[in-house]
mmCIF file of the C-alpha atoms, coordinates in Angstrom:
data_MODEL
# 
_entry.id   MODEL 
# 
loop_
_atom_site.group_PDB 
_atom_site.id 
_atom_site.type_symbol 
_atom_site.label_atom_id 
_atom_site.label_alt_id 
_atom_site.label_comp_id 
_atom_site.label_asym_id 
_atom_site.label_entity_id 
_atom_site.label_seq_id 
_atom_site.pdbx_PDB_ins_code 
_atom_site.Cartn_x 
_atom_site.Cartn_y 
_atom_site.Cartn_z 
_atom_site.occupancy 
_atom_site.B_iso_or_equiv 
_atom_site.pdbx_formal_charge 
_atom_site.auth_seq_id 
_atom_site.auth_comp_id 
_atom_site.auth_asym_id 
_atom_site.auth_atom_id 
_atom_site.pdbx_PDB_model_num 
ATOM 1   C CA . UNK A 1 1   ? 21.033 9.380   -10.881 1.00 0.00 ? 1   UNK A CA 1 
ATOM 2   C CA . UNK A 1 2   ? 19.557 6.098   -9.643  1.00 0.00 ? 2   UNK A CA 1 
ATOM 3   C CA . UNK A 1 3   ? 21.028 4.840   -8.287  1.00 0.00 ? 3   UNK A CA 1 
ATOM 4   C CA . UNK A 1 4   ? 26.084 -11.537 6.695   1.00 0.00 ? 4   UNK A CA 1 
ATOM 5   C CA . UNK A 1 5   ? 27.330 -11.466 9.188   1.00 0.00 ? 5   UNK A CA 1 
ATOM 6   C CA . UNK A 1 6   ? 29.037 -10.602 11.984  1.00 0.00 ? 6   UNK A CA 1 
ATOM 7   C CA . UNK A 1 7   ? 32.527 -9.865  10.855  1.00 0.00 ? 7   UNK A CA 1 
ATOM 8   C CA . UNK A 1 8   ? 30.486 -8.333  7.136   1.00 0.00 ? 8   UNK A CA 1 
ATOM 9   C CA . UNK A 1 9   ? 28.770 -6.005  9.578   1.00 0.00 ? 9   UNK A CA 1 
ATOM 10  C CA . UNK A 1 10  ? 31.758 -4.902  11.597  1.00 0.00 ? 10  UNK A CA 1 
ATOM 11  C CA . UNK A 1 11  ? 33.348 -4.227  8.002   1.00 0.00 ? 11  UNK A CA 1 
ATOM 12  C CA . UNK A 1 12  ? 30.311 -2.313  6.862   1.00 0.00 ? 12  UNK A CA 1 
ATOM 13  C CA . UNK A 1 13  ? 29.995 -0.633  9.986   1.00 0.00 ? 13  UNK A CA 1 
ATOM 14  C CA . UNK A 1 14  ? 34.107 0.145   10.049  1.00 0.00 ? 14  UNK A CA 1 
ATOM 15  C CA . UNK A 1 15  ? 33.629 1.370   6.301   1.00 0.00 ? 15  UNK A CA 1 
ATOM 16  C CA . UNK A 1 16  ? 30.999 3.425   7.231   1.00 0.00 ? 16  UNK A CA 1 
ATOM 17  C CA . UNK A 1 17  ? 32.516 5.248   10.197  1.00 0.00 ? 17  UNK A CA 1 
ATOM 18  C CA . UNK A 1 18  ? 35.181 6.234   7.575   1.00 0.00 ? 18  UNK A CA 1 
ATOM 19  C CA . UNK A 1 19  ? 33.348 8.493   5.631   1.00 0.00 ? 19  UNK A CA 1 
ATOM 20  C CA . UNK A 1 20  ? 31.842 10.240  8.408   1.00 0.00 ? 20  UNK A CA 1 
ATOM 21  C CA . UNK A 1 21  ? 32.896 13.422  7.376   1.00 0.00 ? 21  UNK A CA 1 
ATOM 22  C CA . UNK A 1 22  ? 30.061 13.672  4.632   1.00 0.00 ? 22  UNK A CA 1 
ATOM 23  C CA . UNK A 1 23  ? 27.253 14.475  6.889   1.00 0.00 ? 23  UNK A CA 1 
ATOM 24  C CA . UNK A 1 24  ? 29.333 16.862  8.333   1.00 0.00 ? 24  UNK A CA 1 
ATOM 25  C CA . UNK A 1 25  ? 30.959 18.315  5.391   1.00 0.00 ? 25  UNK A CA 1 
ATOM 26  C CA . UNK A 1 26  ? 27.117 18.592  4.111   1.00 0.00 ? 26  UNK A CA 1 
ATOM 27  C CA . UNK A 1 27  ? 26.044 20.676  7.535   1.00 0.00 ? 27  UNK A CA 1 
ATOM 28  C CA . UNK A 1 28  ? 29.094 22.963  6.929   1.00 0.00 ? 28  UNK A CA 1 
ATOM 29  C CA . UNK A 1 29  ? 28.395 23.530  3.300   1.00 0.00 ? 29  UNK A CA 1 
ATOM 30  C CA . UNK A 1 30  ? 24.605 23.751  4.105   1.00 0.00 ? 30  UNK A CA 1 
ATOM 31  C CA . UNK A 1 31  ? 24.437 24.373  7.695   1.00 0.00 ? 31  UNK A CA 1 
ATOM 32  C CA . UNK A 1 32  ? 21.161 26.173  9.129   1.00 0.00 ? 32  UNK A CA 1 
ATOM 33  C CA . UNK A 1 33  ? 20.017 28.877  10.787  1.00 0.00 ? 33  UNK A CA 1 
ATOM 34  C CA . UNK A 1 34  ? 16.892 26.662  12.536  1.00 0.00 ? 34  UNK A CA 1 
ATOM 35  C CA . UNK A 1 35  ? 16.886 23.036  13.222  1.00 0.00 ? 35  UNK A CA 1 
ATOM 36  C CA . UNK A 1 36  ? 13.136 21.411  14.022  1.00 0.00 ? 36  UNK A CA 1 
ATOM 37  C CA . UNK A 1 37  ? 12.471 17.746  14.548  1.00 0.00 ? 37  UNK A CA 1 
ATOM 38  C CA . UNK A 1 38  ? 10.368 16.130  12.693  1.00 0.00 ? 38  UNK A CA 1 
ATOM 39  C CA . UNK A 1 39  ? 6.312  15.614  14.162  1.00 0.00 ? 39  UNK A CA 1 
ATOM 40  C CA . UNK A 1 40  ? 3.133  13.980  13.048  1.00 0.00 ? 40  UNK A CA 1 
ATOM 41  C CA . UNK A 1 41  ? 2.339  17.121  10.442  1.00 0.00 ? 41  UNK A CA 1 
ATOM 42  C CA . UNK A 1 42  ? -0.340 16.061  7.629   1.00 0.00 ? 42  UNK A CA 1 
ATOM 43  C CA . UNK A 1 43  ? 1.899  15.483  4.510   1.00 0.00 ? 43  UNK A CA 1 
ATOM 44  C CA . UNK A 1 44  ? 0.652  16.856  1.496   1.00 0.00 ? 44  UNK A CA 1 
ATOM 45  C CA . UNK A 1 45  ? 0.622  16.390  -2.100  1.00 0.00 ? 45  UNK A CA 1 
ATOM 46  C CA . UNK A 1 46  ? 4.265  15.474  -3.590  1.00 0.00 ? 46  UNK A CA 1 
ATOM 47  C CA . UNK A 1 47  ? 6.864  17.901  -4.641  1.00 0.00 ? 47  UNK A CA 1 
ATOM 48  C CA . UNK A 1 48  ? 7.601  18.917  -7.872  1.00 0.00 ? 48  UNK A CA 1 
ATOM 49  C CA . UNK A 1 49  ? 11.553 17.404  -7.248  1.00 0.00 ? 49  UNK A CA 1 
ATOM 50  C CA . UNK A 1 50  ? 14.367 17.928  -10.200 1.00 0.00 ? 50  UNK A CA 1 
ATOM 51  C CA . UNK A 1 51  ? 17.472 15.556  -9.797  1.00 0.00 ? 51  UNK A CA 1 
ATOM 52  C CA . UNK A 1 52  ? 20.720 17.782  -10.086 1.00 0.00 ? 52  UNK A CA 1 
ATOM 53  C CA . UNK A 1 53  ? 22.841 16.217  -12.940 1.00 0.00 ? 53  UNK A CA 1 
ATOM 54  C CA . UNK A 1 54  ? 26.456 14.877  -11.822 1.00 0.00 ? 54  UNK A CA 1 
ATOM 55  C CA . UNK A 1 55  ? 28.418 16.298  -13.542 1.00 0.00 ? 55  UNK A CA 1 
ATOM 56  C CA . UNK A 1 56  ? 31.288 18.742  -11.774 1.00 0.00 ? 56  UNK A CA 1 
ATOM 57  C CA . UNK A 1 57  ? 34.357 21.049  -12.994 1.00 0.00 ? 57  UNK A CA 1 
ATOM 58  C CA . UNK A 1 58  ? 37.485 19.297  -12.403 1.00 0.00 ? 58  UNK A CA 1 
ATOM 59  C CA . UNK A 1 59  ? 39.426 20.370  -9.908  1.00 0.00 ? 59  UNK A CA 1 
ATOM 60  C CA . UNK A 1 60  ? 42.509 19.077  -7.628  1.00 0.00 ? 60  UNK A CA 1 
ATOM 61  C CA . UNK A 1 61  ? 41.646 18.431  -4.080  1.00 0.00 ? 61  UNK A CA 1 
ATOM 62  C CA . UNK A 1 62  ? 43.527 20.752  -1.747  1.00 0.00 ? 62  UNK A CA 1 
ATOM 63  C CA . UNK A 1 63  ? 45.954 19.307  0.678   1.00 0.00 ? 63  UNK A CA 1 
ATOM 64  C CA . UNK A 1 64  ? 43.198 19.140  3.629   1.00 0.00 ? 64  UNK A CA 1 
ATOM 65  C CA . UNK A 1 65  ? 41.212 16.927  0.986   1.00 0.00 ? 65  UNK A CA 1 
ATOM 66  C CA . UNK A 1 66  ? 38.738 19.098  0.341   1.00 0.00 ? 66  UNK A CA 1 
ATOM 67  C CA . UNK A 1 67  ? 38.662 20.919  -3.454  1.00 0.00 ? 67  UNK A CA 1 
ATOM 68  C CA . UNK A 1 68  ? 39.215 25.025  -3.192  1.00 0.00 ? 68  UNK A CA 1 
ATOM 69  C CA . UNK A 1 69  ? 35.925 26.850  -4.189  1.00 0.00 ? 69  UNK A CA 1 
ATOM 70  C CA . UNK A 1 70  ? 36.100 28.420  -7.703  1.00 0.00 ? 70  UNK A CA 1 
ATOM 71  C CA . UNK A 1 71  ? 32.931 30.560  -6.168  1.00 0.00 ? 71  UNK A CA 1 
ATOM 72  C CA . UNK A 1 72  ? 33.564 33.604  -4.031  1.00 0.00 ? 72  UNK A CA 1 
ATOM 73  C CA . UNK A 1 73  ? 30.474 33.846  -1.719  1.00 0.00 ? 73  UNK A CA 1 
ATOM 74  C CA . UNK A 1 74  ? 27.959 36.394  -3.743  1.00 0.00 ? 74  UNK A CA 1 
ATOM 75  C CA . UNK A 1 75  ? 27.079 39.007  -0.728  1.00 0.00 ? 75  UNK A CA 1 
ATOM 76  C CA . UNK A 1 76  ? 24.448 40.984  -2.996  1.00 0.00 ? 76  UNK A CA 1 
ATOM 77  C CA . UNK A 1 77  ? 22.955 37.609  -4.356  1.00 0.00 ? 77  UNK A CA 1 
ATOM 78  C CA . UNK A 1 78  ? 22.408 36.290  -0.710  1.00 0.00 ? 78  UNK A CA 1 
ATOM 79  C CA . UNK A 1 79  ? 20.972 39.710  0.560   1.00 0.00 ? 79  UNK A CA 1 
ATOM 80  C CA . UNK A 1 80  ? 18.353 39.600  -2.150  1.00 0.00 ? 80  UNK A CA 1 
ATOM 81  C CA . UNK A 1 81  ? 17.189 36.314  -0.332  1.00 0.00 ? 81  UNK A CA 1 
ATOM 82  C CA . UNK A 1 82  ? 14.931 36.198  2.672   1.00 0.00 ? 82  UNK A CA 1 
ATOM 83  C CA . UNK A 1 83  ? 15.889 33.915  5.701   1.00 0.00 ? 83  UNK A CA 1 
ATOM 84  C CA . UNK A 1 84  ? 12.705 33.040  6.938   1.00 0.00 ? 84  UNK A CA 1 
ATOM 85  C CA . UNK A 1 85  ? 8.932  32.892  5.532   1.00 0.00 ? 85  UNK A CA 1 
ATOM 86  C CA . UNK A 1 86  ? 5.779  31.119  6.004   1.00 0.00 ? 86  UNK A CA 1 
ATOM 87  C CA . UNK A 1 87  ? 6.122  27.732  3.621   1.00 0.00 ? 87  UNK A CA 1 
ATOM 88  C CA . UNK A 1 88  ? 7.026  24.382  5.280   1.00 0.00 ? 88  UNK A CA 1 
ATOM 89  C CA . UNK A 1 89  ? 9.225  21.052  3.383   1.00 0.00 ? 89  UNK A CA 1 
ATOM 90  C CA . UNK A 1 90  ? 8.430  17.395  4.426   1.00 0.00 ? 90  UNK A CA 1 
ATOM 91  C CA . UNK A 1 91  ? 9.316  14.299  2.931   1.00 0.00 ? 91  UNK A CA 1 
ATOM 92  C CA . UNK A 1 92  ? 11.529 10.730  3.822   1.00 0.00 ? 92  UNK A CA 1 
ATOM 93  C CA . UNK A 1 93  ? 15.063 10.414  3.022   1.00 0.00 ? 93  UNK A CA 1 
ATOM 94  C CA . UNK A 1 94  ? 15.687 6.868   1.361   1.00 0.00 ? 94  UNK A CA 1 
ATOM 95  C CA . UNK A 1 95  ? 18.610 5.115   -0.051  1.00 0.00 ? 95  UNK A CA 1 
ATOM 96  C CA . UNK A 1 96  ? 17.698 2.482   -3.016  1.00 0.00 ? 96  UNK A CA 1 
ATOM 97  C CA . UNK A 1 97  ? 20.436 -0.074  -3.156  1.00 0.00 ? 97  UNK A CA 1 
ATOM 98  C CA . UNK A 1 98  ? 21.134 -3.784  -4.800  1.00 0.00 ? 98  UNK A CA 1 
ATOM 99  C CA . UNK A 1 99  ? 19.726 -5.311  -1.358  1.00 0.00 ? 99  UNK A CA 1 
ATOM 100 C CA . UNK A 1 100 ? 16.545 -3.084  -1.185  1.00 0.00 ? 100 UNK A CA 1 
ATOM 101 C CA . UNK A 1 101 ? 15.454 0.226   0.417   1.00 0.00 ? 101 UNK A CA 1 
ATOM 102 C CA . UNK A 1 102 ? 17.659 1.949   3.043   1.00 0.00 ? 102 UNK A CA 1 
ATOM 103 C CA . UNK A 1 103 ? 15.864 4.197   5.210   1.00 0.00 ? 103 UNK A CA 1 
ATOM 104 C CA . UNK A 1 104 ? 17.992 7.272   6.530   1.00 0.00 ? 104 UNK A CA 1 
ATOM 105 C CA . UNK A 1 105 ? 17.385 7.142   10.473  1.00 0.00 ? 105 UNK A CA 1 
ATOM 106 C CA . UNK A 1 106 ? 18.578 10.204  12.363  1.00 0.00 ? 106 UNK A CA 1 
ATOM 107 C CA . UNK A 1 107 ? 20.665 12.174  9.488   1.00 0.00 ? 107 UNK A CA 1 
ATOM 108 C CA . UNK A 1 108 ? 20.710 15.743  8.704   1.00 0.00 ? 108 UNK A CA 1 
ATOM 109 C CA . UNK A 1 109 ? 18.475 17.426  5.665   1.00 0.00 ? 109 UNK A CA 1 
ATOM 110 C CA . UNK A 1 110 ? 19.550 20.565  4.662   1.00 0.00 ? 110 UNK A CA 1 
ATOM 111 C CA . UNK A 1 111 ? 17.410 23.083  2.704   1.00 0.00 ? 111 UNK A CA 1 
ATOM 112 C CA . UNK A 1 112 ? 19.754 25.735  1.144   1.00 0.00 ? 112 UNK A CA 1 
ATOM 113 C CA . UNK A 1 113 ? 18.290 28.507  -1.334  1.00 0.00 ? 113 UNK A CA 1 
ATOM 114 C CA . UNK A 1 114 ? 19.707 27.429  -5.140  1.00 0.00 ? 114 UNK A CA 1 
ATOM 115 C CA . UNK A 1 115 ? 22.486 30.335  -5.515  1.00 0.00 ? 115 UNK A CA 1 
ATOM 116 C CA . UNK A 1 116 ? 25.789 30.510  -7.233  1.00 0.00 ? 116 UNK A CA 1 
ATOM 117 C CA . UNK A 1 117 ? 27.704 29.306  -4.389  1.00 0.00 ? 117 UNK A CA 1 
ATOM 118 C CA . UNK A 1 118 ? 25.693 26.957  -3.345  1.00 0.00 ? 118 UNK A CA 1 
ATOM 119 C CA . UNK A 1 119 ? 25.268 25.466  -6.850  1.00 0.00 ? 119 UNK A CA 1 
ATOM 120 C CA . UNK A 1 120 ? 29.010 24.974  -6.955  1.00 0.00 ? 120 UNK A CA 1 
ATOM 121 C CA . UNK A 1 121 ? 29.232 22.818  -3.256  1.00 0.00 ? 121 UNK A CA 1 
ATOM 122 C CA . UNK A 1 122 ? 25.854 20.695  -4.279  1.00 0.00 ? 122 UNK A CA 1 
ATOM 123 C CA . UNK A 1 123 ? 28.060 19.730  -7.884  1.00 0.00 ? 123 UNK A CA 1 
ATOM 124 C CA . UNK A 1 124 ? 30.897 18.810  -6.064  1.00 0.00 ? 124 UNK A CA 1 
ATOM 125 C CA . UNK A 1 125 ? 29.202 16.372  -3.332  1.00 0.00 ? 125 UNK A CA 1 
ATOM 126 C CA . UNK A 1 126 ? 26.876 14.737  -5.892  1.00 0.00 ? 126 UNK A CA 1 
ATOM 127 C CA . UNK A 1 127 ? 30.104 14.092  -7.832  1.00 0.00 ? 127 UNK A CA 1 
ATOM 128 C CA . UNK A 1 128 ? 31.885 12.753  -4.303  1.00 0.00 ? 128 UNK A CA 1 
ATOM 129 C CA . UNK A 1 129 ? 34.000 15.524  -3.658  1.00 0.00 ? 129 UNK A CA 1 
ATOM 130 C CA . UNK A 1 130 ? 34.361 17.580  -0.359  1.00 0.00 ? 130 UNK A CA 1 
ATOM 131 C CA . UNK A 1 131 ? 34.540 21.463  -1.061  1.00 0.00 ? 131 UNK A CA 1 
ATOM 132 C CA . UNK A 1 132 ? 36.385 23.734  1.366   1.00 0.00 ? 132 UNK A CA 1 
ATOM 133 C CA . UNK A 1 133 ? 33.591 24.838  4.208   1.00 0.00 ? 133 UNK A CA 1 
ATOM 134 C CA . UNK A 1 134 ? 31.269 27.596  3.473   1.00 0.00 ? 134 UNK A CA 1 
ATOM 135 C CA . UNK A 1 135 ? 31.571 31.055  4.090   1.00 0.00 ? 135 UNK A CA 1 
ATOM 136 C CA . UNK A 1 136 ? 29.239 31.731  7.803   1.00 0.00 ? 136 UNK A CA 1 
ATOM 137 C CA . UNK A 1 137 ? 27.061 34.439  5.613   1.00 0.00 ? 137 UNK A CA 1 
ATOM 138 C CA . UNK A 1 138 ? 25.679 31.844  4.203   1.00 0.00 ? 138 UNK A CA 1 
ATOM 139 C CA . UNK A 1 139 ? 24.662 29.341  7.001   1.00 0.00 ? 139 UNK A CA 1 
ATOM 140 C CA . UNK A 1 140 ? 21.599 32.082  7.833   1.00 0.00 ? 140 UNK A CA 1 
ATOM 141 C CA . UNK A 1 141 ? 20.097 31.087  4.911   1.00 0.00 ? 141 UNK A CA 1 
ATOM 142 C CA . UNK A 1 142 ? 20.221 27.328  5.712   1.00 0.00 ? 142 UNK A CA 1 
ATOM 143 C CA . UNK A 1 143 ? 17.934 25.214  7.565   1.00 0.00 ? 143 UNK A CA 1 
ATOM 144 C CA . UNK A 1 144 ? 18.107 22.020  8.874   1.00 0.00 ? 144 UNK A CA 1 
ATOM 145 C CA . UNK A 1 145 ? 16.291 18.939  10.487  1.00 0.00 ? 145 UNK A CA 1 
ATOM 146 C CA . UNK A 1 146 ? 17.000 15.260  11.482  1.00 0.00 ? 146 UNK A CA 1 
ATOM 147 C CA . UNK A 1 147 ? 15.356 12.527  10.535  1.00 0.00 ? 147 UNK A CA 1 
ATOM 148 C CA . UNK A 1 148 ? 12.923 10.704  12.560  1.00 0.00 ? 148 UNK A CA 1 
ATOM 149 C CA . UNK A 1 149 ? 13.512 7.116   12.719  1.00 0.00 ? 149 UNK A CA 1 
ATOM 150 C CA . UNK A 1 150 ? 11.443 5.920   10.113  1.00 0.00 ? 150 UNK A CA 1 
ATOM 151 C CA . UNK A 1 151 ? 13.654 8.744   8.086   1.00 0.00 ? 151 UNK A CA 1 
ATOM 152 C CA . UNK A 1 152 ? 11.057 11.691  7.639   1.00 0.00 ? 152 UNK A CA 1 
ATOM 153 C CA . UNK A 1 153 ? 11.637 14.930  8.196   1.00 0.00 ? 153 UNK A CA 1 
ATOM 154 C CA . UNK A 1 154 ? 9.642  18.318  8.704   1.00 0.00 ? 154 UNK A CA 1 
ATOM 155 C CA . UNK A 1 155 ? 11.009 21.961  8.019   1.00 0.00 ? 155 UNK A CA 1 
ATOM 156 C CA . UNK A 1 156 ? 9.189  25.189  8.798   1.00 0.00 ? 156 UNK A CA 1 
ATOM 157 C CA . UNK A 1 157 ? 9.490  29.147  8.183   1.00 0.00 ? 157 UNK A CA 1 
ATOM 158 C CA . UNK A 1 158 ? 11.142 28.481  5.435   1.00 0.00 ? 158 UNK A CA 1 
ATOM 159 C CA . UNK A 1 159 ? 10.965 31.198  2.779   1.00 0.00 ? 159 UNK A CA 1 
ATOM 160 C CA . UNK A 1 160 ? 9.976  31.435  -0.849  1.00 0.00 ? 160 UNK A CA 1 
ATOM 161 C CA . UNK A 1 161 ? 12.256 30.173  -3.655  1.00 0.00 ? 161 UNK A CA 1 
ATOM 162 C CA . UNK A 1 162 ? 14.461 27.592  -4.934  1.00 0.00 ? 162 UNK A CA 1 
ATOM 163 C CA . UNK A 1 163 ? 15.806 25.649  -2.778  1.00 0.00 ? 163 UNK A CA 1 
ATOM 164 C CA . UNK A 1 164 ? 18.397 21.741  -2.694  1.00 0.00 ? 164 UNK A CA 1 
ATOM 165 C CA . UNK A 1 165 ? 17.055 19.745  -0.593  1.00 0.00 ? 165 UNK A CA 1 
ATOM 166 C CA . UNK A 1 166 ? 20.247 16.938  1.086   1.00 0.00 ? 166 UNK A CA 1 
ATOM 167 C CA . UNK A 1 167 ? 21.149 14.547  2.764   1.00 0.00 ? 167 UNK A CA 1 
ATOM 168 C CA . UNK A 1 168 ? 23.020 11.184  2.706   1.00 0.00 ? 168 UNK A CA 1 
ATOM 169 C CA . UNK A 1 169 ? 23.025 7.771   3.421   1.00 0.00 ? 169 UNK A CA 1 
ATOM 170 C CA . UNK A 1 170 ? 25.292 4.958   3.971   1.00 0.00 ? 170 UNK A CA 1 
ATOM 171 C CA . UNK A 1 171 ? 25.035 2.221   1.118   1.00 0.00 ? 171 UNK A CA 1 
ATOM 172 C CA . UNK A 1 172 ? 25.322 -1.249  3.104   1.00 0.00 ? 172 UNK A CA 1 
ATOM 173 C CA . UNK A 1 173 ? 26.394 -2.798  0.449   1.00 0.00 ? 173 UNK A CA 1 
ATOM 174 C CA . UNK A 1 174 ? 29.348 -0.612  -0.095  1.00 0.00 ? 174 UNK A CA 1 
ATOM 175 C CA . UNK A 1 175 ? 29.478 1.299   3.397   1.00 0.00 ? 175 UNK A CA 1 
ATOM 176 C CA . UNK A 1 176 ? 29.836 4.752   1.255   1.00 0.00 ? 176 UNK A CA 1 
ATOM 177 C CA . UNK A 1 177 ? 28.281 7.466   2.321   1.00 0.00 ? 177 UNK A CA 1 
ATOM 178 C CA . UNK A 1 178 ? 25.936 8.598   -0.866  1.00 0.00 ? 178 UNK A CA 1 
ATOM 179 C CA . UNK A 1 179 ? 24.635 12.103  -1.176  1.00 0.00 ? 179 UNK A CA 1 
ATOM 180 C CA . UNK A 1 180 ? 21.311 13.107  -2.448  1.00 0.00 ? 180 UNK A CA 1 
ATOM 181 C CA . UNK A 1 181 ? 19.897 16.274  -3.695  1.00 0.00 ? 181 UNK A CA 1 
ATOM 182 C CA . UNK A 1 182 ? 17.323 17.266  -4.986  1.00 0.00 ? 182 UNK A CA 1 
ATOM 183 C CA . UNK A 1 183 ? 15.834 20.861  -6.195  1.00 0.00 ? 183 UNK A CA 1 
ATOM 184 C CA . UNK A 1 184 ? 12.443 22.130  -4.900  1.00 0.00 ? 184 UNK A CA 1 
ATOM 185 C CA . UNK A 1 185 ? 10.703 25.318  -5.115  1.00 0.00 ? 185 UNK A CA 1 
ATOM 186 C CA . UNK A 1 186 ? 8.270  27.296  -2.585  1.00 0.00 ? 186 UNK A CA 1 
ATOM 187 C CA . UNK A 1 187 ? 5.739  29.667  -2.484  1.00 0.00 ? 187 UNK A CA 1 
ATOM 188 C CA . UNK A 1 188 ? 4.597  32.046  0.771   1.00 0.00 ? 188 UNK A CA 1 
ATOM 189 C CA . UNK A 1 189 ? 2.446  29.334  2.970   1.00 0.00 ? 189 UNK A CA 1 
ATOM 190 C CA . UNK A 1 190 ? 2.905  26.380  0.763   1.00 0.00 ? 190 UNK A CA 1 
ATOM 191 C CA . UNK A 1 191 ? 3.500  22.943  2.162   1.00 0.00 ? 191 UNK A CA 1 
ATOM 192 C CA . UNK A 1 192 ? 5.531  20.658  -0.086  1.00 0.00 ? 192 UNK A CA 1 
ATOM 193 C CA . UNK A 1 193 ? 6.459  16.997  0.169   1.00 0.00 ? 193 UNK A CA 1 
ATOM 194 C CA . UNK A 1 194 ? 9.555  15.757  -1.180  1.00 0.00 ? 194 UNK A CA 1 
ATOM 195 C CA . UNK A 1 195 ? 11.055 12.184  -1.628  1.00 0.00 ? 195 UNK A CA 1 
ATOM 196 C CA . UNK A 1 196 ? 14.416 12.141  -1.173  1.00 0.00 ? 196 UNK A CA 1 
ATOM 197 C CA . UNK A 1 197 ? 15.705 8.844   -2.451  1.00 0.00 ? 197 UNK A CA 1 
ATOM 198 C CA . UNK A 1 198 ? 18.862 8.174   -5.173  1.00 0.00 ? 198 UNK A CA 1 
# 
């Protein structure tokens, strides 16, 4: 899962207006409940992060673009979940591209519990597809934070569990928008880094 000038930049820039959507797709798949900025908390010792693999169903896009969720949103799997709790999720959102390290500056992470549904919307962004938005149930169980500008990010009161951890940058080289997740899991009270880089 690894992944000059003035007129280049304009195109870049241009390109990466485009695709736009993607952070906002992401916030509507995996929109939150709290949003808190990022501060000067004491980072701790580094995740335990598992890359998601890339591979998604195939599926036609619907007329609005987006692909039609196979999923219907899982009521009793969600109320099993708590929305809040005592752990806490820091870490730097990075981009590694053919021209070095991009650092993502003022985007949205989103920490979603690891369910059914949301397994289904985190396939079909890795694989570049936007899914139709979520159902509202589920946004109480998301959080969310922006970036700083050196691209960390802090989350707290975040529950126990399982968790994907995403965001996205824009490749320069490209201008794409490309979406990163990762999985993470929390205990009550824990404090986890995570390095969010593709």
């Amino acid at each position: 899962m690894k992944s000059a000038m003035t007129s280049t930049m304009n195109r870049a820039a241009t390109r990466a207006m485009r695709p736009a959507f993607l952070p906002i797709l992401m916030g509507l798949i995996l929109t939150g409940c709290q949003i808190l900025p990022p501060d000067g908390a004491t980072r701790r010792g580094p995740a335990e992060v598992i890359d998601i693999g890339e591979r998604a169903p195939d599926t036609a896009p619907s007329p609005e673009g987006r692909v039609p969720r196979q999923v219907a949103f899982p009521a009793d799997e969600y109320a099993a979940l708590e929305k809040t709790g005592s752990a806490a999720l820091s870490g730097r959102l990075t981009l590694d591209t053919a021209s070095g390290t991009v650092v993502g500056r003022g985007e949205t992470v989103s920490v979603a519990p690891i369910t059914t549904y949301s397994a289904e919307a985190a396939e079909q962004a890795l694989a570049g597809r936007a899914v139709e938005p979520a159902d509202p149930r589920a946004r109480a169980y998301t959080h969310t934070a922006r970036t700083d500008g050196d691209g960390y990010f802090m989350l707290r009161g975040l529950p126990s569990g399982s968790f994907y951890v995403s965001g996205s940058v824009v490749d320069p080289t490209s201008g794409k928008r490309r979406v990163i997740v990762h999985q993470v899991s929390l205990s009550d009270g824990q404090h986890r880094e995570v390095r969010l880089n593709r």
